[in-house]
N, C-alpha and C positions, 0 to 999 in steps of 0.2 A: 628606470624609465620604462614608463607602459608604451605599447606600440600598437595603433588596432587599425584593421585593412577586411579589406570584404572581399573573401575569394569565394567564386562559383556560387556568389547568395548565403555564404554563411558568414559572421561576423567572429571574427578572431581577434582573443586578446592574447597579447605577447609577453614574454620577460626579455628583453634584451633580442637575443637572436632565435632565444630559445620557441617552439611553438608550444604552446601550453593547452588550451582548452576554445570548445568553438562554442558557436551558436548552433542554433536550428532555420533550416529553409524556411521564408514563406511561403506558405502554399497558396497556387491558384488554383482558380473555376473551383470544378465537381472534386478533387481534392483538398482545399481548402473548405467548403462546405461540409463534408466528410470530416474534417479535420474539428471542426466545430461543434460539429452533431454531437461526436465523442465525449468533447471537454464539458458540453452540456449533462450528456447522460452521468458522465462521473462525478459530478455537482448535485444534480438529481441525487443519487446513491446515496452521497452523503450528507445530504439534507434528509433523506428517510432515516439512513442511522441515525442521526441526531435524535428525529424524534421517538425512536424509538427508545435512545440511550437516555433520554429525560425521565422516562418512565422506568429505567431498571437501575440509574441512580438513587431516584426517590424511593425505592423500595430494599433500598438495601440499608437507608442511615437508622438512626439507632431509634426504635418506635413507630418502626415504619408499616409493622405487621397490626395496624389500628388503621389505615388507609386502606393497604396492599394484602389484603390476605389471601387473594389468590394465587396463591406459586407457581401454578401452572400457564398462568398467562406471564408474570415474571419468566419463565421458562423459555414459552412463545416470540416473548419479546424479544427476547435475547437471542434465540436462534435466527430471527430478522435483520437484526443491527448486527452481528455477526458476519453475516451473510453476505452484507448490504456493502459495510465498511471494510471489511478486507478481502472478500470477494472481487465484487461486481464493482466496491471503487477502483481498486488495483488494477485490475483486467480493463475497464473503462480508459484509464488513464493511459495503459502498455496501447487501447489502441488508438489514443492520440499520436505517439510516439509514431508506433508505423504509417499512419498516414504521412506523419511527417518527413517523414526517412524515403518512403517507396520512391520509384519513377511513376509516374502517372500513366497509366495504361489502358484502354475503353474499355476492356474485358475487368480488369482489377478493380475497376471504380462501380461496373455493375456489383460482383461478388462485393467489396464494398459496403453497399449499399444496403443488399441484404442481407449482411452479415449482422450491421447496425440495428436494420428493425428487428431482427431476431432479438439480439443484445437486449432495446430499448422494451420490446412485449418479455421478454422475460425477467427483469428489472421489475416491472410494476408489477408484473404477477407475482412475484416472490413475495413483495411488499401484503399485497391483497389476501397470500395466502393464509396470514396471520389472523384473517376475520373470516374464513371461509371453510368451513368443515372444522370438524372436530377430534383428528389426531393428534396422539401424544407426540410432543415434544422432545426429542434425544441429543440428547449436550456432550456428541462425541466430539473426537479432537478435531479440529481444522474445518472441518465443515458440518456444520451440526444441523440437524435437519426435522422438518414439520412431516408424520406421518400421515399427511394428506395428497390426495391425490393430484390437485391443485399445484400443489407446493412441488412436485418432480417434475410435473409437465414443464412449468415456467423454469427451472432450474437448467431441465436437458433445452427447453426452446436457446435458453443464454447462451450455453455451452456449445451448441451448433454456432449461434451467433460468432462466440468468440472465436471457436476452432477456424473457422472460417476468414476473420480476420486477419490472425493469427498466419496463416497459410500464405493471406495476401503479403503480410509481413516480410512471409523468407523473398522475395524479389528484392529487399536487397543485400541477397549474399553478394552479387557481384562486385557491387560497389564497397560492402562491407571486408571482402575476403581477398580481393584484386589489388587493394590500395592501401599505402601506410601511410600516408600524408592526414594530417588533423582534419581536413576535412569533413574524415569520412569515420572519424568518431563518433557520430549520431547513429551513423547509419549500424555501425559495427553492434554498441548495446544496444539497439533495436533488432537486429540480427539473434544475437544471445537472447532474449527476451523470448522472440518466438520458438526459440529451441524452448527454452525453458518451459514454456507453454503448453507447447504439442509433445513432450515429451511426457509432462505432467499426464495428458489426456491419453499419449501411449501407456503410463502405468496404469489409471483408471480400466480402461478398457480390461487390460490384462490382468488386474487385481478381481473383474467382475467376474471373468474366467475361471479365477485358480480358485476361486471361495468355494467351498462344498455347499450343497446346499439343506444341508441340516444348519447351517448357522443363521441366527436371526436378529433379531431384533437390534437392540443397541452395539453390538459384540459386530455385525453386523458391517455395520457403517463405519465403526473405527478398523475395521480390516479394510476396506473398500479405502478410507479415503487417507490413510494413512501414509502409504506412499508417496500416492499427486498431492496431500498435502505439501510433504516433507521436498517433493522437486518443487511446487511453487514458489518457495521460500527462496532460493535460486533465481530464479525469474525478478521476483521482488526485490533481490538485494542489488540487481543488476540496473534495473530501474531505479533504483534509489543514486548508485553509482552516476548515474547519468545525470539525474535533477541535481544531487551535488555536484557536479563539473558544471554545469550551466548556470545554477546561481550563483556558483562562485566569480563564476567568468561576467558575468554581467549585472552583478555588485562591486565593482571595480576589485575582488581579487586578482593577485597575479601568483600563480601557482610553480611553486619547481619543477624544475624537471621540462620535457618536452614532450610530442603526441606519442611516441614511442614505451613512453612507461605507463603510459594510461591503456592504449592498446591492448600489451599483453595483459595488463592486470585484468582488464576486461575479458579474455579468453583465458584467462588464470581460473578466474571466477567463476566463468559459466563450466570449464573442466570437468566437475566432480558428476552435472550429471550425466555425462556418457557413459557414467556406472551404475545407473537405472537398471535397467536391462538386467546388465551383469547380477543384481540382486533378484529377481523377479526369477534366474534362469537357475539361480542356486539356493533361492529358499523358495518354500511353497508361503505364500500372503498372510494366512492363518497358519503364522509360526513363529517364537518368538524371536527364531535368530532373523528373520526377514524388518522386525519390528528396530529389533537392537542395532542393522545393519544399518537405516534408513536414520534410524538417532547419531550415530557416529559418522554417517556420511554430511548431514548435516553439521554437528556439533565441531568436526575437524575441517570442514569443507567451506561453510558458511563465509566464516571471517577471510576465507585466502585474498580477498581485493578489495573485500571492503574495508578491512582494517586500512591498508597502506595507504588505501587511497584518505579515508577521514585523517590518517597522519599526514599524508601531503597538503590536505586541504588546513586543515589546523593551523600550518606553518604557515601558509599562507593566507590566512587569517590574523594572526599576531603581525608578522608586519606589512599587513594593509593599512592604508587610512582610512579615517572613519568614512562610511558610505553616504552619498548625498538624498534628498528628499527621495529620489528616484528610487533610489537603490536599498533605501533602508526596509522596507519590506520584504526584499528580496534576501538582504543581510541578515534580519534578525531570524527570518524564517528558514533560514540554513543553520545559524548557530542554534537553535532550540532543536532542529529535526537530529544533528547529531549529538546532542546534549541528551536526546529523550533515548538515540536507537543505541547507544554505545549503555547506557544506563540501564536498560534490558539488558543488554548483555552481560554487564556484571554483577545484576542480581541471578541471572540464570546459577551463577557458582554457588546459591545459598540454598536451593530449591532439594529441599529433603521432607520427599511424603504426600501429600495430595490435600496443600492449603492453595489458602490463597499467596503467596507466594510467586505461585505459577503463575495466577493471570496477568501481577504487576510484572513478571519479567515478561511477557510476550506482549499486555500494554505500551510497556516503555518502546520493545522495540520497533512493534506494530505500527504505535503512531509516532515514531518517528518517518518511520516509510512513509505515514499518509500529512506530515509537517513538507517532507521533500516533495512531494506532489501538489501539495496546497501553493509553494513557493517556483512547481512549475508551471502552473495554471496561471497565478500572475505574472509572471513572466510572459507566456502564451497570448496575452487579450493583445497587444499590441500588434502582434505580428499577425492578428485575425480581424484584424481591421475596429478594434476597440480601443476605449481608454486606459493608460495605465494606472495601476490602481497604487493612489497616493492619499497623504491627507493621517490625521489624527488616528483614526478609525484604522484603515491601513498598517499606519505605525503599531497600534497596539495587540491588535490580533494576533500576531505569534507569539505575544509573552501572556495573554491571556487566555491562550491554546495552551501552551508550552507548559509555564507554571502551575497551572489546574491540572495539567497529565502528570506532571511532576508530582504535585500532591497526593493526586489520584493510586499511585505504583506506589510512593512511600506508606501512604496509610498499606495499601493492601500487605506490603514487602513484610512491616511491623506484625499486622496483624497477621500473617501466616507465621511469623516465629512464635506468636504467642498460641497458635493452634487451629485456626477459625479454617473451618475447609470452605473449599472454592465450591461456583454453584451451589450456592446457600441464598437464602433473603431470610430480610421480617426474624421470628423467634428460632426460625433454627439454622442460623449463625450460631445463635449460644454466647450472646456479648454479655458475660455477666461478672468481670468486673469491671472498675471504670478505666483501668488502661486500655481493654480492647473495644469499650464503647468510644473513649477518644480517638482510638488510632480509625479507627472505622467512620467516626467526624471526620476524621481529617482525608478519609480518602472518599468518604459523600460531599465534603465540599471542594476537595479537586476537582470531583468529577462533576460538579455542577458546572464549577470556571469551566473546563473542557467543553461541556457541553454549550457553553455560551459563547466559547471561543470560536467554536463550528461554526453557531449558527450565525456569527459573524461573519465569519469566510466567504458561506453561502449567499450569506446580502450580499459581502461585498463584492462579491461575481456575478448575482443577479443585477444589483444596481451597475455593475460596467458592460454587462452583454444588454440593456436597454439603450444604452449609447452607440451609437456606430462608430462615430466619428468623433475624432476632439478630447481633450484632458477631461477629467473628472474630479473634484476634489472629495474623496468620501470621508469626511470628516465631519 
């Protein structure tokens, strides 16, 4: 027997006695409009990746170097949509999340405000930097970046932006750190979140320090962002943590367990980086045991919450009922996001050498993160005074996301066993025989579905934020 009651503005579902998983507050006034701006900006983001990501699929299927022979814009392109869709979406989305969590304050809602238009000018300059000057392109890890002058301005404007956010964020340690009751579940992974965040930008800082400065170019940036890469991942998986409690709970799952095992798993998770520092204080940045320490902090640290938590969620997945009009959206776009993040993860045990290999496991799990975010945002319209998003159109977008990414990671997974290295298009990939021109079909036409599945998303978020009021049928 399910059991649901609205304590203190959040909406709780129950097992029996047990408290399992909450909702999120509605927000009013200048936080609720805040609250908006955000899920707008991270909609934004991912409509630019998209189009950029149309253009670096097409140039990678088999013949494509007859179109796309310029690699260097391939390059460009990709350091864009990169940028765009696991940057500045993620970070966009973490500050919906804190809006929604905080207490409402006059001081917080200025900082707020201007934290956003930072965010939002530095978002579309990133985008613009792509046609504006003329430096090369560096495809280092995690953040790869336009040698253009352009292109840093907008990057560091974002990063103020978000820093700032981010800050307004920690207001709710009290309520995150004071109380164990379900409630204050939202507020707790929104807590974690901002650590993860400012922590990230505490190694940045500290990483731009310790680099000598005879080091340059490419070598570079993967020293620099190598770190805050490695703590965002952290940050990321704790937001993902979150968007699956919340779909689950409001697609009629009912989860085991009570708010107590979700809690700790939550401060299980965010744990590993208060040993930032510790690595920064015992290797120098440009060194390979600060590189290898930052790989196994992740590699053993990652999975500590999110694994148990996708197994609690799973279970209560199998014996749920099927979900209704409402809720299927929200259902099917929880079962693909942890179909696609756990499926990065077990190609990551195959990855020997510098194929493509790589980018299907960080794919898979990438966009899963960004499947849990797409299933938060519609979640979200309602409680922002919008339609929720139902209808044909609705129902299909997470398996036409889902299955395309799916595709997309197997061709690549195939073709790095067969040797094709990553950062490659057009003739030098080297597909010359027909297994790895097929396996390479098959991950150009994943990654088209993907790409169409986005820009589904995108409508379907643009066509419900044109509505204020009232159901929608997007179908």
């Amino acid at each position: 027997m399910i059991n649901h009651a609205i304590v203190g503005g959040y909406a709780i579902v129950s097992k029996m006695n047990d408290e399992a998983v909450i909702g999120l507050n509605a927000p009013e006034g200048g936080q609720r409009a805040l609250t908006l701006r955000w899920l707008q900006l991270g909609v934004l983001a991912l409509g630019l990746a998209g189009l950029f990501a149309l253009l670096l699929v097409l140039s990678r299927m088999p013949g494509s170097e007859r179109f796309f022979p310029w690699v260097d814009f391939f390059r460009t392109a990709l350091v864009v949509h990169v940028d765009q869709s696991v940057l500045i979406w993620f970070l966009a989305m973490s500050g919906v999340v804190w809006c929604l969590t905080m207490t409402p304050r006059p001081h917080l809602l200025k900082l707020q405000r201007a934290a956003y238009l930072f965010a939002l000018t530095g978002t579309l300059g990133v985008a613009l930097s792509a046609f504006v000057g003329d430096g090369a392109p560096l495809m280092n890890n995690y953040l790869p970046v336009l040698q253009r002058p352009v292109f840093f301005l907008m990057l560091g404007v974002f990063t103020v932006g978000i820093a700032a956010q981010a800050l307004a964020g920690l207001s709710t340690t009290r309520r995150s750190l004071g109380f164990s009751g379900v409630t204050h579940l939202p507020s707790l992974a929104a807590w974690t979140v901002s650590l993860a965040v400012l922590m990230a930008l505490m190694a940045l800082v500290t990483a731009w320090v310790q680099i000598p400065a005879e080091v340059n170019g490419q070598g570079y940036y993967e020293y620099l962002f190598w770190g805050p890469g490695h703590t965002l991942q952290f940050a990321y998986t704790q937001l993902l943590i979150l968007a699956w409690l919340l779909l689950a709970a409001h697609s009629g799952v009912s989860l085991p367990g009570d708010s107590r095992w979700y809690r700790w798993l939550l401060l299980i998770g965010i744990s590993p980086v208060l040993l930032v520092p510790l690595i920064y204080l015992s290797y120098e940045t440009v060194s390979l045991e600060s590189r290898t320490a930052f790989t196994r902090l992740m590699q053993y640290g990652g999975g500590l919450a999110v694994t148990p938590v996708g197994l609690l969620i799973l279970l209560g997945l199998i014996k749920s009922a099927r979900a209704d009009e409402m809720a299927r959206p929200l259902r099917r776009t929880l079962w693909m996001s942890m179909l696609l993040f756990f499926s990065g993860g077990a190609i990551a045990l195959f990855i020997t050498g510098v194929n493509t290999i790589i980018p299907a496991h960080y794919h898979g799990s990438i966009v899963g993160v960004t499947m849990g975010l797409m299933g938060l945002a519609y979640l979200l319209l309602p409680k922002l005074g919008y339609p929720p998003v139902r209808g044909r159109l609705a129902d299909l977008q997470p398996w036409i996301y889902g299955i395309g990414q799916l595709l997309h990671i197997s061709g690549l997974a195939v073709s790095g066993a067969m040797g094709i290295q990553r950062k490659t298009a057009g003739a030098a990939q080297g597909l010359e025989t027909l297994s790895a021109k097929l396996a390479m079909g098959v991950m150009g036409i994943g990654g088209l579905l993907a790409v169409t599945g986005g820009i589904l998303f995108v409508w379907i978020m643009l066509r419900a934020l044109l509505v204020r009021t009232g159901a929608a049928d997007l179908g």
